[in-house]
C-alpha positions in Angstrom: 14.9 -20.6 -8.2 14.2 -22.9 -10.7 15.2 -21.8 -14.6 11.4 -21.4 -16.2 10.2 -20.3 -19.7 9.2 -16.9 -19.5 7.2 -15.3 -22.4 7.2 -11.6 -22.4 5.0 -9.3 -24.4 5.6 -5.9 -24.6 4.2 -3.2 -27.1 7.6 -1.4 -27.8 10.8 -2.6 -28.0 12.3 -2.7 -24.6 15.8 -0.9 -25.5 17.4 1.2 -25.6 16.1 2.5 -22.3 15.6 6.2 -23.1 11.8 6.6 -22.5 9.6 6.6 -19.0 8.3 2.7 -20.8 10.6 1.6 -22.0 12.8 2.3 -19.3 10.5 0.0 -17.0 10.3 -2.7 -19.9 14.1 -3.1 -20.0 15.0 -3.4 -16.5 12.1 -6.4 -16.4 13.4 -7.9 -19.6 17.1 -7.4 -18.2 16.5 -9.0 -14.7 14.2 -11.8 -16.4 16.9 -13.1 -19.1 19.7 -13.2 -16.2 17.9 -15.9 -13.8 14.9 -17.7 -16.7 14.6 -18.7 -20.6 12.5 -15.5 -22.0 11.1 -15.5 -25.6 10.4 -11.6 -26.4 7.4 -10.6 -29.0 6.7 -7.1 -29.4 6.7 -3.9 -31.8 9.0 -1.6 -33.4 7.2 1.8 -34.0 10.0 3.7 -34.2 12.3 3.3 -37.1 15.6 4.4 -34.9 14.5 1.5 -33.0 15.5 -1.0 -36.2 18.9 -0.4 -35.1 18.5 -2.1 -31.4 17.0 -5.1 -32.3 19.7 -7.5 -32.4 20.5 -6.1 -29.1 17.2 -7.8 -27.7 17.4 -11.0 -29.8 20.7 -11.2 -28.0 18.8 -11.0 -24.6 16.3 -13.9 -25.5 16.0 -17.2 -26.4 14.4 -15.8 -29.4 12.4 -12.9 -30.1 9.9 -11.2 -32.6 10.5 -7.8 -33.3 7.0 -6.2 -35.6 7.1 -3.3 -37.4 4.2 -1.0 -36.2 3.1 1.5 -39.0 1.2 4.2 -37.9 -0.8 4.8 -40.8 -1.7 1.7 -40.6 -2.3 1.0 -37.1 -4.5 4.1 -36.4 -7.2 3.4 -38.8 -7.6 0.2 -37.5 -7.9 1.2 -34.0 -10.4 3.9 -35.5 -12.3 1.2 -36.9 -12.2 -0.8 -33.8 -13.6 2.2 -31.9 -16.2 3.1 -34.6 -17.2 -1.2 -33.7 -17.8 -0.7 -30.3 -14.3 -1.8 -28.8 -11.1 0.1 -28.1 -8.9 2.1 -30.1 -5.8 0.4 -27.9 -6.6 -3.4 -29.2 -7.3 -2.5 -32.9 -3.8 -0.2 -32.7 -2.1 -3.1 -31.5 -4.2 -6.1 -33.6 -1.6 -7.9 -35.9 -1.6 -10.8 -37.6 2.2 -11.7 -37.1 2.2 -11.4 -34.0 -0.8 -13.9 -33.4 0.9 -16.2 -35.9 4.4 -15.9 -34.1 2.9 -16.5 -31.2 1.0 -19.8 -32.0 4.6 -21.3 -33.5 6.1 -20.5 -29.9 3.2 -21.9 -28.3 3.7 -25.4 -30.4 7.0 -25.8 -29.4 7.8 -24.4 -26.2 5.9 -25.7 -23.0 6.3 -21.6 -21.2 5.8 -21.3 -17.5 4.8 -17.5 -17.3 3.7 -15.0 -19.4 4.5 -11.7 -18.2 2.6 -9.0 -20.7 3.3 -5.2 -20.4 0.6 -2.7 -20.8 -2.7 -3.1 -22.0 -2.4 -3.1 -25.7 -0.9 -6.4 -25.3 -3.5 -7.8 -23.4 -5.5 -9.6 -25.9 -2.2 -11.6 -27.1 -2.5 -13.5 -23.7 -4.7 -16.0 -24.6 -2.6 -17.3 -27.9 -0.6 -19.1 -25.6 -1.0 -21.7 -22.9 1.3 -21.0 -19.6 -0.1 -22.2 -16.4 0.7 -17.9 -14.5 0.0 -15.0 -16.7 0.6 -11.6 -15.2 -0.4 -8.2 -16.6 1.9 -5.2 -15.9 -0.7 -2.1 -16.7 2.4 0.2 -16.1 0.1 3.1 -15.9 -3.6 2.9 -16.5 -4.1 3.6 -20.0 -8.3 4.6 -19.4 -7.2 7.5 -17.2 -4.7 8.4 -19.5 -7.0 9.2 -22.3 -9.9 10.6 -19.8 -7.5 12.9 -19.2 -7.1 13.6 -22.5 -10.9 14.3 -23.1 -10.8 16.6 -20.4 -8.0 18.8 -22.2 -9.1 18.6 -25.5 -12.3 20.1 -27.3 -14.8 18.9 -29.4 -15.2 15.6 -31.7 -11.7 14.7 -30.5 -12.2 15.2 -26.5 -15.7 13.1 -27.3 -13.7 10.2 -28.7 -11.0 10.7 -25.5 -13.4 10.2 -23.3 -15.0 7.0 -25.2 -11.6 5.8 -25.5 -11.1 6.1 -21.8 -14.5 4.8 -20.8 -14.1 1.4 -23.0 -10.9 1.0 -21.7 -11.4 0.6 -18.3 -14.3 -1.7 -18.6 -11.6 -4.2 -20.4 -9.1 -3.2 -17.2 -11.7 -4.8 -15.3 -12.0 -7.9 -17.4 -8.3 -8.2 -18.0 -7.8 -7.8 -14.4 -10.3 -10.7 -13.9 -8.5 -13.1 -16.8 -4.7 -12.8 -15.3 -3.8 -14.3 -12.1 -2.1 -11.0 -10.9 -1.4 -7.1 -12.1 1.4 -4.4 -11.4 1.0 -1.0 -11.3 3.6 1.4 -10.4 1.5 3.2 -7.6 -0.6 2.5 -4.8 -3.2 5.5 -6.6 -3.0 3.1 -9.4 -4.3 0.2 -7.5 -7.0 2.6 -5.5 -7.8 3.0 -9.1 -8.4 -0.6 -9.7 -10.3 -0.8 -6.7 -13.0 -3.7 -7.4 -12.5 -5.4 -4.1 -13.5 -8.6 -5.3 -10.5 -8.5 -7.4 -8.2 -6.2 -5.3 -6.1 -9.4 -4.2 -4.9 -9.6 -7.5 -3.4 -6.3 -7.7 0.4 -4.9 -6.5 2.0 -2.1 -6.7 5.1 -2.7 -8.0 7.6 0.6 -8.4 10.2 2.0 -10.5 13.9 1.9 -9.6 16.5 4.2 -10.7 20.0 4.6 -11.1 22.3 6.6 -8.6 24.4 8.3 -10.6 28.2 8.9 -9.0 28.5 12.8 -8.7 30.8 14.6 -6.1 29.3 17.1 -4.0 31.5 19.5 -5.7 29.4 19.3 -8.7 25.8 19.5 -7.1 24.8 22.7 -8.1 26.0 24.4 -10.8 27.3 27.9 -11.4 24.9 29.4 -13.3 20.8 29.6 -13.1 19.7 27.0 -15.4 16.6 25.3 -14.8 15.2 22.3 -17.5 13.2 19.5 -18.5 13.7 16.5 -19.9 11.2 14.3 -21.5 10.3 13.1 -24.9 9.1 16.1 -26.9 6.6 14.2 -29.1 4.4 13.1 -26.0 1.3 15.1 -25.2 1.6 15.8 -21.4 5.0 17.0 -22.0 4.4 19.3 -24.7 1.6 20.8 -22.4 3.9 21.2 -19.7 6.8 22.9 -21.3 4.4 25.2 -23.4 2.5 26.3 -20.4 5.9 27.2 -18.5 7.2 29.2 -21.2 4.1 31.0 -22.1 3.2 31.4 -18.1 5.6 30.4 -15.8 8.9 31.5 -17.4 8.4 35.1 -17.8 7.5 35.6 -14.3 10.8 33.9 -13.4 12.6 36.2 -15.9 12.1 39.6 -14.3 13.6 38.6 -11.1 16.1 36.4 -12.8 17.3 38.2 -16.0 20.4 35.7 -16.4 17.9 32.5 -16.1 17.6 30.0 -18.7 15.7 27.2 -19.8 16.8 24.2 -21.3 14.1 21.5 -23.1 16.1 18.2 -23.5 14.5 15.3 -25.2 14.2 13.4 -28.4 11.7 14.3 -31.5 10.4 18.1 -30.2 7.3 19.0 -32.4 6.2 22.5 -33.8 5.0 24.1 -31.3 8.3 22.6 -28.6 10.5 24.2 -31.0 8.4 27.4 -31.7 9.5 27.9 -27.7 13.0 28.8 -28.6 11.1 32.5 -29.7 11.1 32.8 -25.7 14.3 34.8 -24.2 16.7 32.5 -22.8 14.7 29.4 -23.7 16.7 26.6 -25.4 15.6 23.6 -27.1 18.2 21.0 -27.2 16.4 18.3 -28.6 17.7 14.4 -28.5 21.4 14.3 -26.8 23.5 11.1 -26.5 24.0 11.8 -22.8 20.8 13.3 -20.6 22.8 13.0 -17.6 25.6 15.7 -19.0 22.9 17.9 -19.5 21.2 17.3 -16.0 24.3 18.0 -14.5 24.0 21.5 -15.8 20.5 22.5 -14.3 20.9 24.2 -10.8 16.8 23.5 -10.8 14.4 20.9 -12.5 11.2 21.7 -13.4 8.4 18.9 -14.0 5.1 21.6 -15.0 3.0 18.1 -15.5 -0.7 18.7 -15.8 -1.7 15.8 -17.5 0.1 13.0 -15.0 -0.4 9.1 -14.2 1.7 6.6 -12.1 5.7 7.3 -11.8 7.3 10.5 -13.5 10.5 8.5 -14.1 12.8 12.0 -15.1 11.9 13.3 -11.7 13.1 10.5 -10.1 16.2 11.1 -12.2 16.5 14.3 -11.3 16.5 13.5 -7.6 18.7 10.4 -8.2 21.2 13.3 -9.9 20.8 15.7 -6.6 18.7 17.9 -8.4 15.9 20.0 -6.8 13.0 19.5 -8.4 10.3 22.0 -8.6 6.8 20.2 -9.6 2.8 20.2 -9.9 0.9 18.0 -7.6 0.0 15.8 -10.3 3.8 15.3 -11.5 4.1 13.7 -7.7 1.0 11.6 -7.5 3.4 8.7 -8.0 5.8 9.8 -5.0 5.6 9.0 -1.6 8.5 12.0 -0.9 7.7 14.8 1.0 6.8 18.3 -0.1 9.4 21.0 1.0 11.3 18.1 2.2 12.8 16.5 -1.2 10.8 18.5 -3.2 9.1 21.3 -4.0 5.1 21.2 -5.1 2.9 24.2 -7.1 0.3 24.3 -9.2 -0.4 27.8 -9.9 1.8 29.7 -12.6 2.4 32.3 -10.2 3.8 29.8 -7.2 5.8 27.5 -9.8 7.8 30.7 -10.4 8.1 31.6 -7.0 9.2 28.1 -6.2 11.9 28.3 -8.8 13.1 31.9 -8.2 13.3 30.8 -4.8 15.7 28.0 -5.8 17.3 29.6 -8.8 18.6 32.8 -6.1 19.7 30.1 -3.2 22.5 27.7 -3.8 22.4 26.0 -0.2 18.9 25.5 -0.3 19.3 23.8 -3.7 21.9 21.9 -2.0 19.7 20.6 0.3 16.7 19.8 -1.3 18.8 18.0 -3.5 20.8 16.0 -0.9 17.5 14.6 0.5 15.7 14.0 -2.9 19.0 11.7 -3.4 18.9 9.9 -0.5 15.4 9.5 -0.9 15.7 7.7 -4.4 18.5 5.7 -2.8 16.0 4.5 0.1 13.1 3.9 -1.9 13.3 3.7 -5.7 15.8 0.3 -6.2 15.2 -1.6 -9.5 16.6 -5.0 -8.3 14.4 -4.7 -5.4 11.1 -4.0 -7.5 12.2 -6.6 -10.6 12.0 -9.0 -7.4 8.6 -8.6 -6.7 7.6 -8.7 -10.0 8.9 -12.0 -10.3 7.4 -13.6 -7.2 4.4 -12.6 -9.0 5.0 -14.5 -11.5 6.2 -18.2 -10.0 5.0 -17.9 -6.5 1.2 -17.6 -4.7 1.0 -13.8 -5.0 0.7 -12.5 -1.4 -2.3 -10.8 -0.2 -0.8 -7.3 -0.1 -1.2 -4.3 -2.9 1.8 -2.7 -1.9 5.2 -3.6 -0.8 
């Protein structure tokens, strides 16, 4: 293939990979710079993240790397919502980045645009490019329906207003760009306008096979954990509901259990879990993997899920059994009781993990099969492949591959 000009806007800085998006946004940005030209605009809302941009100007023909304040950017996506549009777009509105854009767009003739998720939608049409292609990741609107229907009150009413807005401009977004990726076939359904269905694929999430003798597949003592990034709502509502529900049941028939939360920035309440007996919060480690290695069972208590739950994958990848909700797996095309293990009550989680927790060859193999699953089905070179012929090539008729 042909070396093209490849603009790519994403709403986070796309490394270091240590976060479900921007794990998907760096393998794209990776596989991109090694065969095209890409030029890189997007935000930097995380302050730890100043330290990695030089990494990504070192991937690009140039990028633009915007600070994103949040007490800035959330009163004017307030302000948008209180004006009848989106909280997303006005979170994500910024003059730089409008302006950086139109000095690209003067002096470099781009051949794609590739733009990831919706908040960067609207920056689209600053620049000419004869394919424009929207990765929607995950569906933002059913994100924050979701939301609505967890919360209470003035906050669950603008949720749900949030969510409703939103995927009226899915629709509209979905009619501007000449083709969009999600990571599941659910995702699509979701997008189901069939008048525009041709422009939708379902474009998945590799992972890495990490090298691990058999040896070292399940460890010697009964340690089941999660691993996520503690500041992010779903995940604080799945480790506080398996502590306050799940873990004590697991407890009485496993006194010697233990519970490790792994993951960058845990709030209040994360921490305030610690109280629990033989619950640990780790917080941000250098290595995840070192720490994965030690859990003879991983738990994913999801209840507020869309698309891929990348750490699962992981987990799998990692020979782990996982133990997980029906909306954790939405994303999967595995096999329950076959590569892992699905419940949704508190009462059958626990069950599910004591189950594990008290059988060493059955976690060794539910987590041979989850392995070999991941290694069959979940291959990043593979997906970043598809995602390019969307971008140079007549998309084929297909929403799945």
């Amino acid at each position: 293939m042909t070396t093209m000009n490849v603009l790519y806007l994403v709403h986070r800085l796309p490394y270091p990979p240590n976060k479900g998006d921007k794990l998907r946004s760096f393998h794209e940005l990776s596989y991109l710079r090694r065969r095209h030209q890409v030029w890189c605009g997007c935000f930097v809302d995380d302050p730890a993240d100043l330290l990695h941009v030089d990494a990504v100007r070192a991937m690009c023909a140039d990028a633009a790397a915007i600070r994103l304040f949040k007490a800035v950017s959330t009163p004017r996506g307030l302000w948008n919502l209180a004006r009848g549009g989106t909280f997303t777009e006005g979170y994500y509105q910024h003059l730089q980045m409008v302006r950086t854009l139109h000095r690209w767009n003067s002096q470099v003739a781009f051949d794609a645009v590739l733009v990831f998720s919706s908040g960067m939608a609207p920056y689209a049409q600053c620049v000419n490019a004869p394919r424009k292609v929207l990765d929607f990741c995950d569906l933002d609107s059913r994100k924050w329906t979701a939301y609505a229907r967890r919360a209470s009150g003035a906050r669950a009413r603008l949720y749900d207003i949030e969510g409703r807005r939103l995927a009226t401009r899915e629709l509209q977004w979905l009619n501007e760009f000449d083709a969009a990726a999600v990571i599941t076939d659910a995702e699509a359904a979701d997008l189901g306008v069939s008048a525009l269905r041709q422009r939708v694929f379902t474009i998945s999430n590799g992972v890495t096979i990490p090298e691990l003798p058999e040896s070292q597949w399940i460890p010697p003592t009964p340690v089941a954990g999660f691993v996520g990034c503690m500041d992010y709502p779903p995940n604080i509502d799945a480790v506080v509901w398996f502590v306050r529900e799940i873990w004590p049941l697991i407890r009485r028939r496993v006194p010697d259990a233990s519970f490790e939360i792994v993951g960058r920035h845990p709030t209040r309440a994360v921490r305030a879990l610690a109280d629990a007996p033989g619950v640990h919060v780790v917080g941000e480690v250098d290595d995840v993997f070192s720490f994965v290695r030690r859990f003879r069972v991983s738990v994913s208590p999801i209840r507020i899920a869309r698309g891929l739950q990348n750490k699962v994958l992981e987990a799998m990848a990692a020979a782990r059994p996982v133990v997980l909700t029906s909306a954790a797996a939405t994303g999967l095309s595995a096999k329950d009781g076959v590569h892992y293990l699905i419940a949704d009550a508190a009462s059958a989680f626990a069950e599910q993990v004591v189950s594990l927790l008290a059988d060493p060859d059955r976690c060794f193999r539910l987590g041979a099969a989850a392995r070999r699953f991941v290694a069959a089905n979940h291959c990043w070179e593979r997906e970043m492949s598809r995602l390019e012929s969307l971008l140079f090539a007549p998309a084929p008729s297909s929403t799945s591959g």
